[in-house]
C-alpha positions as CSV (number, residue, x, y, z in Angstrom):
1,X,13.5,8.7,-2.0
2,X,12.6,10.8,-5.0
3,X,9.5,12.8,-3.9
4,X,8.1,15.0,-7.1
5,X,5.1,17.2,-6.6
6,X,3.1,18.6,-9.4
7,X,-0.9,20.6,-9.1
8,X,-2.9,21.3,-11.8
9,X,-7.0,21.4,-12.2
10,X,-7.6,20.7,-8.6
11,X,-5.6,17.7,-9.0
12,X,-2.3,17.3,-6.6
13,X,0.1,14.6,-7.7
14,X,2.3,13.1,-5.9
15,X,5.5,10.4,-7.2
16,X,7.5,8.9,-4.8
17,X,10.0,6.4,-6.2
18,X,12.5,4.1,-4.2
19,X,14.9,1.3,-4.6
20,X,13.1,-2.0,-4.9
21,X,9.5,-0.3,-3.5
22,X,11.0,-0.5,0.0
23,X,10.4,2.6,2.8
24,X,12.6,3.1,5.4
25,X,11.6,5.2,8.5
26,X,13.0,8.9,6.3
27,X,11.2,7.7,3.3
28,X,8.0,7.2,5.5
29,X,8.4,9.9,7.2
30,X,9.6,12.4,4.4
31,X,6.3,11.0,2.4
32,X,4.1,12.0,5.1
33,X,5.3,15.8,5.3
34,X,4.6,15.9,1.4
35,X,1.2,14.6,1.8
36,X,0.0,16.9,4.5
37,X,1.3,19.5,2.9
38,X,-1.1,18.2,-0.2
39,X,-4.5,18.6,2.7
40,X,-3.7,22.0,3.5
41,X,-3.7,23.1,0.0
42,X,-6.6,24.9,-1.0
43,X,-6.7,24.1,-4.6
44,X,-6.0,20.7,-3.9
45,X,-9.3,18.6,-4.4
46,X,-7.9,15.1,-5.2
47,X,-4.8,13.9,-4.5
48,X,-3.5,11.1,-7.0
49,X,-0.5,8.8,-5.0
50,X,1.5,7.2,-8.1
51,X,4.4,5.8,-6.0
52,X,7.1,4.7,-8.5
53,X,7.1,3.6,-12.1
54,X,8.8,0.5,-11.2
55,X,7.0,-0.5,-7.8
56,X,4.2,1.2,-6.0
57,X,5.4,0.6,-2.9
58,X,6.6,-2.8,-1.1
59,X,6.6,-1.4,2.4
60,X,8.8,-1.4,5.5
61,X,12.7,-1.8,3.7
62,X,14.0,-4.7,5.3
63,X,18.1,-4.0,3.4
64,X,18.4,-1.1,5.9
65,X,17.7,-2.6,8.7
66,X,19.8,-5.8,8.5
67,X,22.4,-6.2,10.1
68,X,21.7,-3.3,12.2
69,X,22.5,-3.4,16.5
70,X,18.9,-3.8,17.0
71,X,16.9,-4.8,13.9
72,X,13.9,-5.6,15.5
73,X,13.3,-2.5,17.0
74,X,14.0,-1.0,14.0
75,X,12.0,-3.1,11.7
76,X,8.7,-2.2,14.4
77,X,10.0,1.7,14.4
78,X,9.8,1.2,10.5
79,X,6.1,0.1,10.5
80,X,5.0,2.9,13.4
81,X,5.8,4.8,10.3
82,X,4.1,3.4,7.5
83,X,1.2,3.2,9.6
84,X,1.0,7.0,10.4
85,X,1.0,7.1,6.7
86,X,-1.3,5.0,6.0
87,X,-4.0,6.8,8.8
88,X,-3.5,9.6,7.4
89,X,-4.4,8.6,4.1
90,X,-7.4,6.8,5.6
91,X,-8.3,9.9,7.8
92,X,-8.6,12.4,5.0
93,X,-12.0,14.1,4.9
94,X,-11.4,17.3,3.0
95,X,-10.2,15.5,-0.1
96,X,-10.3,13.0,-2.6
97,X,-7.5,10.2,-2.7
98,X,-7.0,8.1,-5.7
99,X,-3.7,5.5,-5.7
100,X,-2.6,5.5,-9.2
101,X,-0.3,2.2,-9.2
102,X,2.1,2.1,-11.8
103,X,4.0,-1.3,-10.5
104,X,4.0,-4.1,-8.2
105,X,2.9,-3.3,-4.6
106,X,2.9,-5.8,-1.8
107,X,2.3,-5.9,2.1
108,X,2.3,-2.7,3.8
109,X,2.7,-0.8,0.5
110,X,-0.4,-2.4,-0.8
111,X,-2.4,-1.3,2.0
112,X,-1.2,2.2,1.8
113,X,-2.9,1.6,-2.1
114,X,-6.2,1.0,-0.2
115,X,-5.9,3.4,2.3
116,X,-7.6,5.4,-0.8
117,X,-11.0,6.3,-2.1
118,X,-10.0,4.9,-5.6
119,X,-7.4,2.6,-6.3
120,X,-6.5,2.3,-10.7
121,X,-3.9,0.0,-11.3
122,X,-1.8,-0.3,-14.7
123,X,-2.1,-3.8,-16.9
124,X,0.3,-6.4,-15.6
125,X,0.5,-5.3,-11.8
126,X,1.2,-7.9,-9.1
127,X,-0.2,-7.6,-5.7
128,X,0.9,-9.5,-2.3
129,X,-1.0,-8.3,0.3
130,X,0.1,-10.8,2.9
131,X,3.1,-11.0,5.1
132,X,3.2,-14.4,6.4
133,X,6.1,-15.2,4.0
134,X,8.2,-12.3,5.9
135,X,6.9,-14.3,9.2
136,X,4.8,-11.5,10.4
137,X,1.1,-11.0,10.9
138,X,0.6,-7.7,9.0
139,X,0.3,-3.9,10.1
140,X,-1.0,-0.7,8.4
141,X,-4.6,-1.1,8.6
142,X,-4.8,-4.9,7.3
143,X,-7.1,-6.4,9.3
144,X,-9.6,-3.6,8.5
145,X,-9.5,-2.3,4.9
146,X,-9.1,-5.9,3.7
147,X,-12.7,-7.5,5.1
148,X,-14.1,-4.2,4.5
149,X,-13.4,-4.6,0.7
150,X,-13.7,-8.1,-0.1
151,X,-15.4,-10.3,3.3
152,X,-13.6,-11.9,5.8
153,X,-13.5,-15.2,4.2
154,X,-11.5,-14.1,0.8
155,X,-9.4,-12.0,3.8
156,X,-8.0,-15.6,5.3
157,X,-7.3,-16.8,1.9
158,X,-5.0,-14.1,0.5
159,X,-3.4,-13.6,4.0
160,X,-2.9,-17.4,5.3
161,X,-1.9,-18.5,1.9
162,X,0.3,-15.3,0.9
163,X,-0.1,-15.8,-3.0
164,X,0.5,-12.9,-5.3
165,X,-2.5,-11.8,-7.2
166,X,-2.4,-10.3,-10.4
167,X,-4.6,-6.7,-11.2
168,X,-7.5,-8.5,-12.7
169,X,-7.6,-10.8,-9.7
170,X,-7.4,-7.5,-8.0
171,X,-10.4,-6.6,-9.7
172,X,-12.3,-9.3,-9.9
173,X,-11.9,-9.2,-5.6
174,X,-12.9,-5.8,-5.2
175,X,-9.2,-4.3,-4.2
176,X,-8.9,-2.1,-7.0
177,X,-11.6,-0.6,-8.9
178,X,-10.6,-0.7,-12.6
179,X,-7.2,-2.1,-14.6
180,X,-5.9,0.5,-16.7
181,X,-3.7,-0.2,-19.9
182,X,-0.3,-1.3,-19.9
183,X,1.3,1.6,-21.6
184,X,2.5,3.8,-18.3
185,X,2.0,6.7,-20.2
186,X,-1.3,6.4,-21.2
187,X,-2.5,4.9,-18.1
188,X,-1.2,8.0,-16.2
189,X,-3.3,9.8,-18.8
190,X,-6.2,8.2,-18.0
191,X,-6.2,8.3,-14.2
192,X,-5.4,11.8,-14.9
193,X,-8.4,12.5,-16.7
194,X,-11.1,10.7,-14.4
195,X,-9.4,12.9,-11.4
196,X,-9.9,16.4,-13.0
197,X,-13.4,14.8,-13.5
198,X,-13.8,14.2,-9.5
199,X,-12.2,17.5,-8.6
200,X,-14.4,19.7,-10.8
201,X,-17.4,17.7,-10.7
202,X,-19.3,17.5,-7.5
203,X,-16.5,17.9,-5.2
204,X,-18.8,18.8,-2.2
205,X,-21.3,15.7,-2.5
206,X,-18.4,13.3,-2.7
207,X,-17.0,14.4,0.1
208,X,-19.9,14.2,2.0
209,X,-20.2,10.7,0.4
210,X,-17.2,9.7,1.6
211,X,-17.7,10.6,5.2
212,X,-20.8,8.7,5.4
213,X,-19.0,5.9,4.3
214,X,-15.8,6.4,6.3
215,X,-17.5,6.9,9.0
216,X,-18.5,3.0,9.4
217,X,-14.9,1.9,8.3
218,X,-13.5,4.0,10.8
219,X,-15.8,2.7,13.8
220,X,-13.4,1.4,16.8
221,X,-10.3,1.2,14.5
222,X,-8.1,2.4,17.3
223,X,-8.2,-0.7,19.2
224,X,-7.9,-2.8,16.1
225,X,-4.7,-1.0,15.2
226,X,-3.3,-1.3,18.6
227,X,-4.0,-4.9,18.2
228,X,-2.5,-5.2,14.8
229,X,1.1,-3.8,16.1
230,X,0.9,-5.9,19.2
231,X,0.9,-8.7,17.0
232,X,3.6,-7.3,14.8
233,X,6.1,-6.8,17.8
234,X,5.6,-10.3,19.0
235,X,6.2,-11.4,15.3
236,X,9.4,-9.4,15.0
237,X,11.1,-10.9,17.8
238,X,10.3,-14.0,16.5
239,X,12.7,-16.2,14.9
240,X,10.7,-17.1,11.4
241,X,10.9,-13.3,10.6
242,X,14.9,-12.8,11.4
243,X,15.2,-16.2,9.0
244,X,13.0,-14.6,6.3
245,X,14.8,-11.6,6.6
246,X,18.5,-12.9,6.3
247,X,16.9,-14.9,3.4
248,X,15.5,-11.6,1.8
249,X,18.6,-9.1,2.7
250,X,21.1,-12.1,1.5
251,X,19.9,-13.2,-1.4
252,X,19.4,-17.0,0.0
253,X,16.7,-19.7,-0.8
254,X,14.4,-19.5,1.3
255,X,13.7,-22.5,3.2
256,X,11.3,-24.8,2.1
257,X,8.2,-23.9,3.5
258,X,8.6,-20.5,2.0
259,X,9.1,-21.1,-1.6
260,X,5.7,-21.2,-2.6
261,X,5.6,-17.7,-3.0
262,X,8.6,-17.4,-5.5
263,X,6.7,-20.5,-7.3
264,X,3.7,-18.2,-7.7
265,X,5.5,-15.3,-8.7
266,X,7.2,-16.8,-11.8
267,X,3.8,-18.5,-12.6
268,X,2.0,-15.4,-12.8
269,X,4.8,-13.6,-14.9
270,X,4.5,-16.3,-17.6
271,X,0.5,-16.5,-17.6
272,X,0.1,-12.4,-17.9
């Protein structure tokens, strides 16, 4: 993982770019010591996530743990991790967190997109925020920042059907809050720009803003997480997510049942 750092006008950026979007436990946990080091800094007054140019994030890296003694345990250990990223994205009170999402972002990396206050995604982004197509229920914070966002109803439909979305569906739903343009320059630009706004403008009543609203979001989450990872390890022993995982790893059609999200894919890349 490339991690680059850069502060200026109260603004902390942070770039972290790997192969394919995927996050092993290092990249997690590597991720995690830049970010807190981010909170402690007291010039720091919004902190802009940009992921890579290429993909945001796609979550837990299922290549490095194929093929492994024990990928199972590995793949959970994996998630532990993304999930203590993802809390304490979600946990921040003492700044402003904006996910500025360059490229295509699905399962856990799409939740650590919502994990923020603001979420500006380029022109052209995908977005999968289910993981039934992997054969697993779904970690980082699912099953809470999705209903919270967009109702429990449009919640089933994206995660029982697993269908990509594109950034205006995005929209449209509520997941992110505006679609930038397509140029990755410019759109860097203008995220930019509206956080040097935030940070200088206000800081103190939008902090305060955000706890009161945090504060419901955040109501008994600790027994909804714990449920969330039970789930998860009974999904990883299971045999539908070692299939979808040799599938993934080795490059193999997918068996029928799973091919409707390849379908989609291509469909949405020839109707953007």
């Amino acid at each position: 993982m490339e991690i680059v750092r850069r502060s200026e006008n109260g603004v902390y950026h942070l770039y972290f770019s790997v192969c394919n979007g995927a996050m092993d436990l290092i990249h997690c946990q590597k991720l995690l010591v830049e970010y807190q080091i981010a909170i402690e800094n007291p010039d720091c007054k919004v902190i802009i996530l940009w992921g890579g140019e290429d993909f945001f994030s796609n979550g837990i890296d299922l290549n490095s743990i194929h093929k492994q003694y024990n990928p199972t345990i590995l793949a959970y250990k994996n998630l532990k991790a993304i999930n203590k990223l993802v809390k304490a994205i979600l946990t921040t009170k003492n700044k402003l967190t904006i996910a500025g999402i360059r490229g295509p972002a699905a399962a856990g990396g799409v939740m650590l997109a919502l994990a923020c206050d603001l979420r500006y995604a380029r022109k052209a982004t995908v977005f999968n925020p289910s993981y039934v197509n992997m054969g697993l229920s779904g970690s980082e914070y699912w099953s809470i920042l999705l209903p919270s966002m967009i109702g429990f109803g449009k919640t089933q439909k994206l995660v029982y059907e697993g269908s990509p979305i594109s950034a205006q569906q995005a929209l449209d739903l509520g997941l992110i809050h505006h679609e930038g343009c397509l140029d990755h320059e410019r759109f860097e630009k203008e995220v930019t720009l509206k956080a040097k706004f935030l940070a200088n403008t206000n800081i103190k009543a939008r902090l305060a803003t955000k706890a009161v609203l945090n504060k419901r979001l955040l109501q008994d989450v600790h027994e909804q997480v714990l449920f969330e990872l039970q789930q998860m390890k009974d999904c990883c022993n299971n045999m539908e997510f070692t299939e979808a995982r040799t599938d993934f790893a080795e490059k193999r059609k997918p068996a029928s049942n799973r091919q409707f999200l390849s379908v989609s894919s291509e469909y949405l890349k020839r109707h953007q």
